[in-house]
MARVOFI-532545 format. One record per residue (C-alpha): residue number from 0; residue in three letters; x, y, z. Coordinates in nm, 3 decimals, padded with zeros to 5 digits, always signed. Example, Ala and Ser with C-alpha at 12.3 -4.5 7.8 and 13.67 -1.06 7.14 Angstrom:
% residues 2
0,ALA,+01.230,-00.450,+00.780
1,SER,+01.367,-00.106,+00.714
***
This chain:
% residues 334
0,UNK,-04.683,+02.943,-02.536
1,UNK,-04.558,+02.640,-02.750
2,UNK,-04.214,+02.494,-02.640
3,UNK,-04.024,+02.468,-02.950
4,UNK,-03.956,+02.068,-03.094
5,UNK,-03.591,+01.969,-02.988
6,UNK,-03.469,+01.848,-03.356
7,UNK,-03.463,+01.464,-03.377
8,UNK,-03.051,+01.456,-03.414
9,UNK,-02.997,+01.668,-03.118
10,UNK,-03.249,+01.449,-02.873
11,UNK,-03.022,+01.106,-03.074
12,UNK,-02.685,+01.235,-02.970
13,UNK,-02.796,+01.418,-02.623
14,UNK,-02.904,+01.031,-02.513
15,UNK,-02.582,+00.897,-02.682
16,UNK,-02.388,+01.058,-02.426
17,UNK,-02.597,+01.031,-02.163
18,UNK,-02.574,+00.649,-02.194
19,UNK,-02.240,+00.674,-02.212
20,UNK,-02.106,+00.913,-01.967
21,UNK,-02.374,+00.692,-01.676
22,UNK,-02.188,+00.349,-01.801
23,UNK,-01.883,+00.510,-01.732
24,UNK,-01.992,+00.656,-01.442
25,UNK,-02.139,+00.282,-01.341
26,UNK,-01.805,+00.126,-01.447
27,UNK,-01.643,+00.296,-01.174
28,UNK,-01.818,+00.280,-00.950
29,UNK,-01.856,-00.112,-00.966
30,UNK,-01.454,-00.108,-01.005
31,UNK,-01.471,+00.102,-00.663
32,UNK,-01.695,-00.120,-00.476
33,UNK,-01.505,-00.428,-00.557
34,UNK,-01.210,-00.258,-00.486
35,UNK,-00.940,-00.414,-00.374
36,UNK,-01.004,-00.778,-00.594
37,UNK,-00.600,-00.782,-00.625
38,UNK,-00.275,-00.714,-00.486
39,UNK,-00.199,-00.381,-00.429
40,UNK,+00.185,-00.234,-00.513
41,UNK,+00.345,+00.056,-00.319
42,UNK,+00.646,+00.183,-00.513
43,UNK,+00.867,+00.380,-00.353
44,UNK,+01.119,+00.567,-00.577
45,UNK,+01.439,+00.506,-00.323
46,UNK,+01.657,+00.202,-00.244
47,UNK,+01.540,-00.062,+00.021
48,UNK,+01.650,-00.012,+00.381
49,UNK,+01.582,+00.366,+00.415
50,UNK,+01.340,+00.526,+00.659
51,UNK,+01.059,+00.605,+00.325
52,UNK,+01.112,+00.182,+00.248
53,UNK,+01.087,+00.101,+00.641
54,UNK,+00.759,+00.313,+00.650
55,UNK,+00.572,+00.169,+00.356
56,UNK,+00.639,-00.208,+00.416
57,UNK,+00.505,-00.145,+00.823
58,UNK,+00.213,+00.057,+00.646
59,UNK,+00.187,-00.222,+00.343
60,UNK,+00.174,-00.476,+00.626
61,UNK,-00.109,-00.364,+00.848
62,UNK,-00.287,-00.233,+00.510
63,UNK,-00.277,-00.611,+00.396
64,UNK,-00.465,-00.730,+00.693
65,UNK,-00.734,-00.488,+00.712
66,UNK,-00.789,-00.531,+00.330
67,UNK,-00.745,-00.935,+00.263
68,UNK,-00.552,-00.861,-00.073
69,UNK,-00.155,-00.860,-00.076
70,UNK,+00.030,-00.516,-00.076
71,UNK,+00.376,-00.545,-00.231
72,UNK,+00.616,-00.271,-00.209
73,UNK,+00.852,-00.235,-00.513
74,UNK,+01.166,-00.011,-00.492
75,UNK,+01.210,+00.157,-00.796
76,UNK,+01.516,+00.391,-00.734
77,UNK,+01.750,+00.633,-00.984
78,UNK,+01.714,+00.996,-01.057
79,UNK,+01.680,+01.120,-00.724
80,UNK,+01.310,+00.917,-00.722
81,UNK,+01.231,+01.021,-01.020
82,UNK,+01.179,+00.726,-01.181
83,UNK,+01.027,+00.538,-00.947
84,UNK,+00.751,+00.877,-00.909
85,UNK,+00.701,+00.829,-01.323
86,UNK,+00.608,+00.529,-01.320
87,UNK,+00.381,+00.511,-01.010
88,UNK,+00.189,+00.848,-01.100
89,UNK,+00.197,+00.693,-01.521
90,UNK,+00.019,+00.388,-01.376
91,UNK,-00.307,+00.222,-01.434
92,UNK,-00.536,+00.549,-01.239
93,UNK,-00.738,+00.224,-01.060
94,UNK,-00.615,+00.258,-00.710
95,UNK,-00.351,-00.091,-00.741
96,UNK,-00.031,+00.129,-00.749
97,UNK,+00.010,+00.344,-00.477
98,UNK,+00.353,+00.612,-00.448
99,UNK,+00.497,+00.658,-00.117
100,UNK,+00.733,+00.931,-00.117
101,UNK,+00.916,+01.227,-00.002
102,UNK,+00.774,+01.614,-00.064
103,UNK,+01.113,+01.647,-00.240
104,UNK,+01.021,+01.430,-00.551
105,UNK,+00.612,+01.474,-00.527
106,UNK,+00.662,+01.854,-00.473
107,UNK,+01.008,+02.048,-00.446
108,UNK,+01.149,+01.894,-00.802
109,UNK,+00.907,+02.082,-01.011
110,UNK,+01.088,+02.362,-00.919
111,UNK,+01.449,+02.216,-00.923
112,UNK,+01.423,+02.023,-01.298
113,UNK,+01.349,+02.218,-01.617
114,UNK,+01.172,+01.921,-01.736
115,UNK,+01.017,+01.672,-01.522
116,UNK,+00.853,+01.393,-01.673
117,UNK,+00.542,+01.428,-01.429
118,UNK,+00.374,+01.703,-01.305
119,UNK,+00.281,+01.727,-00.931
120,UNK,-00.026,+01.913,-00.964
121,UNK,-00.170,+01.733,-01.289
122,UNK,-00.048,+01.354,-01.241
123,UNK,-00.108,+01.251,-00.853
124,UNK,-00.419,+01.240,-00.666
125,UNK,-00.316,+01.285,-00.290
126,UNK,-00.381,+01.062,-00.048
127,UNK,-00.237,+01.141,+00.310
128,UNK,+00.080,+01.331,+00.443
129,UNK,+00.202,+00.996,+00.634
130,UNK,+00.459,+01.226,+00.856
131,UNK,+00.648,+01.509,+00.888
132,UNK,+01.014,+01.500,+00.863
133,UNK,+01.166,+01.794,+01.025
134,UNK,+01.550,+01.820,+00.973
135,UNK,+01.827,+01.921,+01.263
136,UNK,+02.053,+02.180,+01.299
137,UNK,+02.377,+02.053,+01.392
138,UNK,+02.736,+02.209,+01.449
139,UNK,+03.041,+02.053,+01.558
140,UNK,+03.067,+02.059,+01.935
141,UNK,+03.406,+02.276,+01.937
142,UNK,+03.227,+02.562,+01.815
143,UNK,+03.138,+02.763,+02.154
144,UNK,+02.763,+02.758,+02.021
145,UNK,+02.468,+02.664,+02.199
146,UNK,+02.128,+02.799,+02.028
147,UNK,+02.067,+02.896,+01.636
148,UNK,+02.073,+03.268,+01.740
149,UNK,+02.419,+03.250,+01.866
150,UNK,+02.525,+03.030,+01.529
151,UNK,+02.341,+03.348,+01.293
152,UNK,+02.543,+03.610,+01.464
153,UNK,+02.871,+03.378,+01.407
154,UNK,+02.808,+03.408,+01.051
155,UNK,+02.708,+03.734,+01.040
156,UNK,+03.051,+03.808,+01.194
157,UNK,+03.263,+03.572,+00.965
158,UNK,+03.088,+03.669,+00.659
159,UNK,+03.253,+03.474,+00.333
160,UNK,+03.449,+03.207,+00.598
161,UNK,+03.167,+02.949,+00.707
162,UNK,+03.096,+02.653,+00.529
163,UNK,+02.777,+02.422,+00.478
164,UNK,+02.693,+02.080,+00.370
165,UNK,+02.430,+01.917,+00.236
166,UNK,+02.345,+01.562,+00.077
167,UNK,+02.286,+01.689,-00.247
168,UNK,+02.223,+02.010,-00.475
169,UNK,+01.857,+02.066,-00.468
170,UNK,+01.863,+01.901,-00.118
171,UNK,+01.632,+02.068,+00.213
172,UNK,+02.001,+02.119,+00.339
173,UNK,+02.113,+02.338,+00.034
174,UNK,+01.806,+02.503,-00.007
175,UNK,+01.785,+02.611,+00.325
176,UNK,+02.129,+02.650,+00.389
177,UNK,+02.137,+02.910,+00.134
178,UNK,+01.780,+03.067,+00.232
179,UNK,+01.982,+03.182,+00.529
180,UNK,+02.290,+03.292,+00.332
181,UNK,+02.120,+03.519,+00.115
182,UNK,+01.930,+03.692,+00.427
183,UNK,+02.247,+03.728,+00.610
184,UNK,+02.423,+03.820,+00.288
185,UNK,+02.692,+03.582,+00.451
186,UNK,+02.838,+03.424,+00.125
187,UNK,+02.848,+03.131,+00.277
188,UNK,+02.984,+02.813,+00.082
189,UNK,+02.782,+02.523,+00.007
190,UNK,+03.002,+02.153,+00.009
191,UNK,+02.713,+01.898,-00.172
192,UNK,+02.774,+01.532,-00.073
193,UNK,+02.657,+01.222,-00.191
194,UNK,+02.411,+01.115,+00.072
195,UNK,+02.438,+01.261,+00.451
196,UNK,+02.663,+00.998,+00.612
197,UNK,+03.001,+01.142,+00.440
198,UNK,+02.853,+01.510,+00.523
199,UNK,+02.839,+01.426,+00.875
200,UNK,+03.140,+01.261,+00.871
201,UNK,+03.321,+01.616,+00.806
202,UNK,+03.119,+01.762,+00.991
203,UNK,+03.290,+01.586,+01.302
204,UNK,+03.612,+01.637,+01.151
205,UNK,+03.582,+02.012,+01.162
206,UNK,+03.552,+02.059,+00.770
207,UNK,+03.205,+02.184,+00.779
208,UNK,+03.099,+02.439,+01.028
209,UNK,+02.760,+02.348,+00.971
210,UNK,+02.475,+02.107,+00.851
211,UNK,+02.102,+02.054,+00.860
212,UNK,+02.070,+01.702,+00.892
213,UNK,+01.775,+01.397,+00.926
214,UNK,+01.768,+01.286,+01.293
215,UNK,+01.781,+00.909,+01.174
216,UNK,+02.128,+00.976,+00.998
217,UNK,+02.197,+01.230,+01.299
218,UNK,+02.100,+01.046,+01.585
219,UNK,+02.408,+00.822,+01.741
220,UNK,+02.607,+01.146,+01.646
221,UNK,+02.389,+01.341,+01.875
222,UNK,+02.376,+01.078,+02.169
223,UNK,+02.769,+01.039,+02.125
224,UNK,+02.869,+01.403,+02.157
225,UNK,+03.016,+01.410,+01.815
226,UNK,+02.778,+01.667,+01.701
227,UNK,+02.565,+01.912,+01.880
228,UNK,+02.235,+01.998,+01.775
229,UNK,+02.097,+02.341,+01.806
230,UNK,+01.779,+02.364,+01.664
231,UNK,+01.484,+02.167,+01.442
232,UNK,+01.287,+02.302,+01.165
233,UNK,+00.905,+02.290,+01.143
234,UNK,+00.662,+02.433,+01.410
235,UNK,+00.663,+02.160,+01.690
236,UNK,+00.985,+02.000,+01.854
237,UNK,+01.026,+01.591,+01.763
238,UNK,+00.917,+01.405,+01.976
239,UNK,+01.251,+01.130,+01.968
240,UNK,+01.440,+01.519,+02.047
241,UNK,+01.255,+01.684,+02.305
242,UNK,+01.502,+01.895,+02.443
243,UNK,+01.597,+02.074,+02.109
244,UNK,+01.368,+02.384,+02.061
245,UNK,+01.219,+02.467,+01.720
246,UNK,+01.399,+02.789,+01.487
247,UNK,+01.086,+02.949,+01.537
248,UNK,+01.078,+02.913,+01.960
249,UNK,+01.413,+03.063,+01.913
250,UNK,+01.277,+03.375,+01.728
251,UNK,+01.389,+03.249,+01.388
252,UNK,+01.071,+03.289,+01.187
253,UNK,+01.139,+03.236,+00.824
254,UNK,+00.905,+03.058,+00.614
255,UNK,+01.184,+02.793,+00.487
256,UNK,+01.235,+02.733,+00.885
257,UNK,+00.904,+02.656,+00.955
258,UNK,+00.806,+02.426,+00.654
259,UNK,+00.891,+02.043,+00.672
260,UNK,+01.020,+01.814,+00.464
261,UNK,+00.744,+01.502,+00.488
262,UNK,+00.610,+01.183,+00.340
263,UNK,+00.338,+01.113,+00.193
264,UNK,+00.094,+00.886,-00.036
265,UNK,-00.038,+00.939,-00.381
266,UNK,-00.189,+00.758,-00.622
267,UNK,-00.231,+00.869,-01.042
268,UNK,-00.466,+01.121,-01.125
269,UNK,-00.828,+01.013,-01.197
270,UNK,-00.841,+00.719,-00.984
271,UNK,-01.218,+00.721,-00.889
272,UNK,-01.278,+00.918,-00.576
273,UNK,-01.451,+00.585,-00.406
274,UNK,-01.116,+00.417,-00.423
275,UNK,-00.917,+00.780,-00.269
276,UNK,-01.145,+00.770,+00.010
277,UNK,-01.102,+00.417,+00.099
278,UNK,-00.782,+00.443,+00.096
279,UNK,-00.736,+00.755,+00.278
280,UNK,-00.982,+00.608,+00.510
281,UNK,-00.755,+00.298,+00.587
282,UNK,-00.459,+00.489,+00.613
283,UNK,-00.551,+00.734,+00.857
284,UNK,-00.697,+00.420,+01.097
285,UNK,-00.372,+00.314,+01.091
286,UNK,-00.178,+00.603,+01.108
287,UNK,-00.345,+00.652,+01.444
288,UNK,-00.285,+00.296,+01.581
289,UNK,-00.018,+00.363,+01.900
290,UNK,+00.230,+00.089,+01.766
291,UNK,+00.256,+00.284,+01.378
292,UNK,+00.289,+00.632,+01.581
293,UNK,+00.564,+00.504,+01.840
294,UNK,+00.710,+00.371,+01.494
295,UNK,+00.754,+00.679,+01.314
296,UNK,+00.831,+00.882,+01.583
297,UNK,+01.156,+00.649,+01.657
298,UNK,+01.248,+00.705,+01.266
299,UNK,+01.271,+01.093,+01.334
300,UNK,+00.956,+01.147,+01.172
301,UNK,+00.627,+01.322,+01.314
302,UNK,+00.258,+01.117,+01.272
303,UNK,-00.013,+01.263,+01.082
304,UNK,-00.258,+01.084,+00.871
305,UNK,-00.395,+01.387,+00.714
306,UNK,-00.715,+01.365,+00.475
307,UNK,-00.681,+01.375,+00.130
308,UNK,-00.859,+01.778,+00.159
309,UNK,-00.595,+01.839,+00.439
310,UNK,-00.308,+01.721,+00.274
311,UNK,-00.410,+01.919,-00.005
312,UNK,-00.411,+02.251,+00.140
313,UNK,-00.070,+02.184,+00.309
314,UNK,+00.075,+02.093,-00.064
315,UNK,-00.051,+02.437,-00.201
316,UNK,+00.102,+02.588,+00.104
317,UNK,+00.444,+02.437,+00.087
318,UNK,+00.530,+02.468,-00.308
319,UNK,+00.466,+02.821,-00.276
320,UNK,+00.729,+02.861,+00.017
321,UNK,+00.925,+02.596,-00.199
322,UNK,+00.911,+02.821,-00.521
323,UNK,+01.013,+03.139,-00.356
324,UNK,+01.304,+02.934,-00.209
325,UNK,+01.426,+02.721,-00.451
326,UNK,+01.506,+03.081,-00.691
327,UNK,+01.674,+03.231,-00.410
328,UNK,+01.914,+02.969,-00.420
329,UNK,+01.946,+02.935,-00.736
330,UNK,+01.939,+02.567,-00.745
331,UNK,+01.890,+02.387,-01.102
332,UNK,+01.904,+02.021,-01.178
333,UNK,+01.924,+01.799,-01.558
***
């Protein structure tokens, strides 16, 4: 049997790009190998000072030594982080700018905003979920409450007369705050504020009745007696609140109740896989050093250092719980 002659064209352009898809492929790979020959920016999409800043310059620091190159962390705050997430996951896809972040800009705001100017899925390569930021449930001490059970059947029983803050429409407070009043069909009323400090501040005055709340914000409140906390969301207890059982040890299994809020590390899509792995790589090393652990867990978060497969599967996981939420309540932001 004679194999029929490829035509002379065919065999021209067939080689054409085969030379150029294996420079390409040899361009990055020499890019990954001498990866990193420059400084290397975290931007984080919040003002300086905050618990997501604190965490990336400790992480930018011991980074810096393992890798011999500088790692600079650049605040780029405004639009709830999403400008700062824009321009991170818009960047140069060659593994020098790096996003650290919160779930609610790199996953929840696709389902708050009509039109985001990045998409989560599309735009980010994941790196690592850095921690897990589980929120408290906190009342004000007069209220003759002492588990989440005994707060549900309170507002079962004052249906249309309790009162919730948050830190924000589109907030893990809002959103979950009315998860829980559309299963109790409670009509409760939601009081956004600008940031938790003046939330918790009427919360101690007796203006709220209730308030999921970051333990870092939460915390001298707590120790003082000013607020009492009742529960934490998320599937394990914190580790800086050990005595404060989890929703779900209490019996409260919805899925909004057991998801976390988190933080975590991206960098733009199609920045070559050699450069993901070394960088996940170096993160989880020193995500597991004692010092970084005993670090996070004192800023109310919990340590993980997930892979970039890991972190993955736990992304899919959450923005469907997130989706389903986020219409309940209704929530929609310009």
């Amino acid at each position: 049997m004679t194999t029929p002659a490829i035509p002379r064209r065919v065999l021209a352009g067939a080689l054409s790009a085969f030379t150029v898809l294996t420079t390409l492929g040899l361009s990055g790979l020499a890019q990954a190998q001498s990866w990193p020959a420059k400084p290397i920016k975290f931007i984080v999409p919040y003002a300086a000072g905050g618990a997501t800043d604190i965490t990336a310059r400790t992480l930018g620091e011991k980074l810096s030594a393992r890798l011999g190159q500088p790692v600079i962390v650049e605040n780029r705050g405004g639009a709830g982080g999403i400008m700062g997430t824009d321009q991170a996951l818009k960047s140069a896809p060659d593994g020098y700018t790096v996003l650290v972040s919160l779930g609610t800009t790199m996953l929840i705001n696709q389902f708050l905003y009509d039109k985001l100017p990045y998409h989560p899925q599309k735009d980010q390569t994941l790196i690592t979920q850095i921690a897990l930021a589980p929120v408290v449930l906190l009342v004000n001490p007069k209220m003759p409450l002492a588990t989440a059970p005994e707060l549900i059947a309170h507002i079962e029983h004052n249906k249309g007369r309790v009162t919730y803050g948050s830190w924000g429409m589109g907030s893990y407070a809002h959103l979950a705050g009315a998860w829980l009043s559309d299963k109790l069909k409670a009509d409760m009323s939601h009081v956004p504020y600008k940031g938790e400090s003046p939330m918790l501040q009427d919360l101690v005055g007796g203006q709220l009745q209730m308030a999921f709340a970051s333990l870092q914000s939460a915390r001298s409140f707590i120790e003082s007696g000013r607020l009492k906390a009742l529960a934490v969301t998320g599937t394990q207890r914190m580790e800086a609140l050990p005595k404060v059982p989890t929703m779900v040890e209490q019996g409260i299994k919805d899925e909004v109740f057991q998801v976390s809020g988190w933080l975590g590390m991206s960098v733009p899509a199609r920045t070559p896989p050699e450069v993901v792995n070394r960088l996940a790589t170096e993160m989880q090393a020193i995500l597991a050093q004692p010092d970084m652990r005993e670090r996070i867990v004192q800023m109310g978060f919990i340590p993980v250092g997930s892979s970039p497969e890991r972190f993955g599967a736990q992304f899919r996981q959450d923005a469907a719980v997130w989706e389903r939420v986020v219409k309940v309540s209704g929530a929609k932001l310009d």
